[in-house]
N, C-alpha and C positions, 0 to 999 in steps of 0.2 A: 630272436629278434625278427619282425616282421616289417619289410617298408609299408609304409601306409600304402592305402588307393593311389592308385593314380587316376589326377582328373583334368581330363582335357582340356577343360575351360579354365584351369589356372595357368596363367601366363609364367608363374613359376617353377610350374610341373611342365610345361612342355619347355619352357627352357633349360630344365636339367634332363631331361629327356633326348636333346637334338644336343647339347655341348656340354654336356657332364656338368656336375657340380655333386653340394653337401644338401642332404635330405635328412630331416630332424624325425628321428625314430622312437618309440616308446621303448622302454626295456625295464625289465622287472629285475633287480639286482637281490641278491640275500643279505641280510645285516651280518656282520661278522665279529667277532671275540678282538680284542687286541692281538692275541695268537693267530687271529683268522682262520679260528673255526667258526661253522655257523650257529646262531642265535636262534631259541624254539622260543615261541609263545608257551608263558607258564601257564595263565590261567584263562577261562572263559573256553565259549564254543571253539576256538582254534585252538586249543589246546593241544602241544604236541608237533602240531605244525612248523615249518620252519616260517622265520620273522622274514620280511622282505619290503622291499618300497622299490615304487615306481621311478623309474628315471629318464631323462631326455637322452639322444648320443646321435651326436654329428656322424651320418654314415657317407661316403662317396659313391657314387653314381656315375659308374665311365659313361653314360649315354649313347648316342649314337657316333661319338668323336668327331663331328663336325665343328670347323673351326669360324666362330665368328668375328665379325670387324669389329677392330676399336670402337666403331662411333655408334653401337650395341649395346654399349655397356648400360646399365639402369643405377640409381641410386645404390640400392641393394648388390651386396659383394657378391661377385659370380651367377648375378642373374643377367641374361640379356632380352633384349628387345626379341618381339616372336609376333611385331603386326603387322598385318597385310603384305606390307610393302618386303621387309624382311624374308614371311616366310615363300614368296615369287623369286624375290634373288634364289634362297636356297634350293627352289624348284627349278630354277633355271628359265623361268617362264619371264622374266625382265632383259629387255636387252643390256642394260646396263654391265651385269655381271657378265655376259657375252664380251661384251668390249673390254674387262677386266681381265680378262682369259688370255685376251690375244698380247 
């Protein structure tokens, strides 16, 4: 199982990135027997080979463990907000969050 790229420019890639979340992985599974042994291709050029099909699998992402605010949240489950203004709090570059601190 391989995570996909990571790409900066998606706002849901660097939001699991900076507070963890679920990242939707490729995974090649084997067909199995009702006894769950696995299944060969009988005939044609893969002959012999074992049978298999592609699959989706929700993986988790601890991130960077940074805790975001409630008012972060986006439509989408465990995605948060990551514009401008957000990623300055997390920097510390906003006084805001200064004055949250104290």
């Amino acid at each position: 199982m391989n995570l996909p790229t990571f790409n900066i420019k998606s706002t849901n890639h660097l939001s699991i990135l900076l507070f963890g979340g679920y990242v939707e992985v490729d995974q090649i599974d084997f067909i199995l027997d009702e006894d769950g042994k696995p299944l060969y291709v009988k005939s044609g050029p893969k002959k012999g080979e074992l049978r298999i099909k592609k699959t989706k699998k929700l993986v988790y992402v601890n991130g960077l463990g940074l805790y975001p605010q409630p008012d972060w949240k986006t439509k989408k489950e465990g995605i948060f907000q990551v514009n401008n203004k957000v990623l300055s709090l997390i920097a510390g570059q906003n006084e805001e969050l200064e004055d949250e601190r104290d």
